[in-house]
C-alpha positions as CSV (number, residue, x, y, z in Angstrom):
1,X,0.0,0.0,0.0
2,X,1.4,3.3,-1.2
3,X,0.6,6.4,1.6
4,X,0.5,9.9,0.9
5,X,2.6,12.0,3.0
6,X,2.7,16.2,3.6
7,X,5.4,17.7,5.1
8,X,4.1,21.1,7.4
9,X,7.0,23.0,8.6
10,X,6.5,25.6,11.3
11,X,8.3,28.9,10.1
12,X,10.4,30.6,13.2
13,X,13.6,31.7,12.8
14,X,13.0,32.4,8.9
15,X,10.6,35.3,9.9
16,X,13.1,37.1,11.6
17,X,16.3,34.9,10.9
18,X,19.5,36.0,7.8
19,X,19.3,34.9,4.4
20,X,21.3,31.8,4.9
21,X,18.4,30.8,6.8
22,X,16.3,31.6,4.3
23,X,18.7,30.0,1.2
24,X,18.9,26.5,3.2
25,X,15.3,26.3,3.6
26,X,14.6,27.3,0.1
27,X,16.7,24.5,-1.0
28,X,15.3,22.1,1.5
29,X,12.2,22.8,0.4
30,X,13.0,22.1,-3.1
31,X,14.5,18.6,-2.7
32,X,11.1,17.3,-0.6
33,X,9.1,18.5,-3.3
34,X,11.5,17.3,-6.0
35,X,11.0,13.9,-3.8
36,X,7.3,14.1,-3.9
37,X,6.2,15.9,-0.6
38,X,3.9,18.2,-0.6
39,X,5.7,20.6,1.8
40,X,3.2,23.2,3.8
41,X,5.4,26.0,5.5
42,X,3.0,27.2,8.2
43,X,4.0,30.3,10.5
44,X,3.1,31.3,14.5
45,X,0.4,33.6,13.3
46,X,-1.4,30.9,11.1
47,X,-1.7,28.6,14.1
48,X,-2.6,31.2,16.2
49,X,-5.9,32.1,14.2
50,X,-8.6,29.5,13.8
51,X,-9.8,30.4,10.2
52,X,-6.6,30.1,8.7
53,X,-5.7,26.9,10.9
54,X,-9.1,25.2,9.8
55,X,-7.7,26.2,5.8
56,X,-4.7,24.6,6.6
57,X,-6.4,21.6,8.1
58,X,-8.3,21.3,5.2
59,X,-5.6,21.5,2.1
60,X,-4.0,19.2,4.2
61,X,-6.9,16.7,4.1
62,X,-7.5,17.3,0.6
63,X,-3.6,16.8,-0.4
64,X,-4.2,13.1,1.9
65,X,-7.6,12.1,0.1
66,X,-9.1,12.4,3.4
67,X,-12.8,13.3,4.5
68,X,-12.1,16.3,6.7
69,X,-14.5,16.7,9.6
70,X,-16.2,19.4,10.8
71,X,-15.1,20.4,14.6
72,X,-17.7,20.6,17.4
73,X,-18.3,23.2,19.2
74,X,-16.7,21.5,22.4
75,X,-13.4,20.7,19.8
76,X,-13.6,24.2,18.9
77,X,-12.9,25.4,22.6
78,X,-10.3,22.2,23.0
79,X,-8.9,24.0,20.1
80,X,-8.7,27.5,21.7
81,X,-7.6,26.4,25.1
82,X,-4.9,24.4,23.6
83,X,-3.9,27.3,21.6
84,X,-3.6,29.5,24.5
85,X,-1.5,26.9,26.3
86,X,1.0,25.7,23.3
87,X,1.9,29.0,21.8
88,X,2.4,31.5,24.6
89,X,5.8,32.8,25.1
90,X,7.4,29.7,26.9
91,X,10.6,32.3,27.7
92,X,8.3,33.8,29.9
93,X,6.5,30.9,31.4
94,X,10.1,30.0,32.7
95,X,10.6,33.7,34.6
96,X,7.1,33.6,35.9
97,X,7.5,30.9,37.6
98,X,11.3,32.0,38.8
99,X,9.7,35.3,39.8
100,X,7.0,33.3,41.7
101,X,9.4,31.6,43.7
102,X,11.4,34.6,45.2
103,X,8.9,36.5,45.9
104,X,7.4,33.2,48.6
C-alpha cells in the first residue's frame, strides 16, 4: 500500500532569521518537493488564528484524500484552550515561575 505524505513545517527563525536561513530552507524545500512531498510552510500567526488553521487543516486533508470533519463546538474550545497553552511565550512561562518563587 502506497501512503501519501505532507510535510508542514513551522516557520520561526526564517521570519526574523538571515538569508542563509532563508537560502537553506529554500533549498530544503525544493528537494522534498522534488522527492514528492507536498511541503506546507506554516508560521506562528497561522496557528494562532482559527480560520486560517481550519484552511490549513483542510488543504492538508485534501492533499491526503481524506474526509475532513467538521469540529464541534466542544473541539472548537479544546482547540482555543490548547492554543492559548502551546503557543504563549514559553521564555516567559520559565521567569514567571522563577519570579513566583522569590517573591514566597
Amino acid at each position: 500500500i502506497l501512503m501519501k505524505a505532507v510535510i508542514i513545517e513551522i516557520q520561526g527563525e526564517v521570519i526574523h532569521g538571515s538569508g542563509a536561513v532563508l537560502d537553506h530552507d529554500a533549498e530544503r524545500m525544493t528537494a522534498l518537493q522534488s522527492m514528492g512531498f507536498d511541503v506546507f510552510l506554516v508560521t506562528h500567526d497561522m496557528l494562532n488564528d482559527s480560520k486560517q488553521l481550519d484552511t490549513i487543516v483542510r488543504s492538508v486533508c485534501d492533499r491526503l484524500g481524506i474526509r475532513y470533519k467538521a469540529k464541534t463546538e466542544a473541539m472548537k474550545s479544546a482547540e482555543t484552550r490548547l492554543r492559548a497553552n502551546v503557543l504563549c511565550n514559553w521564555l516567559e512561562i520559565g521567569i514567571s515561575r522563577r519570579q513566583g518563587a522569590r517573591t514566597t
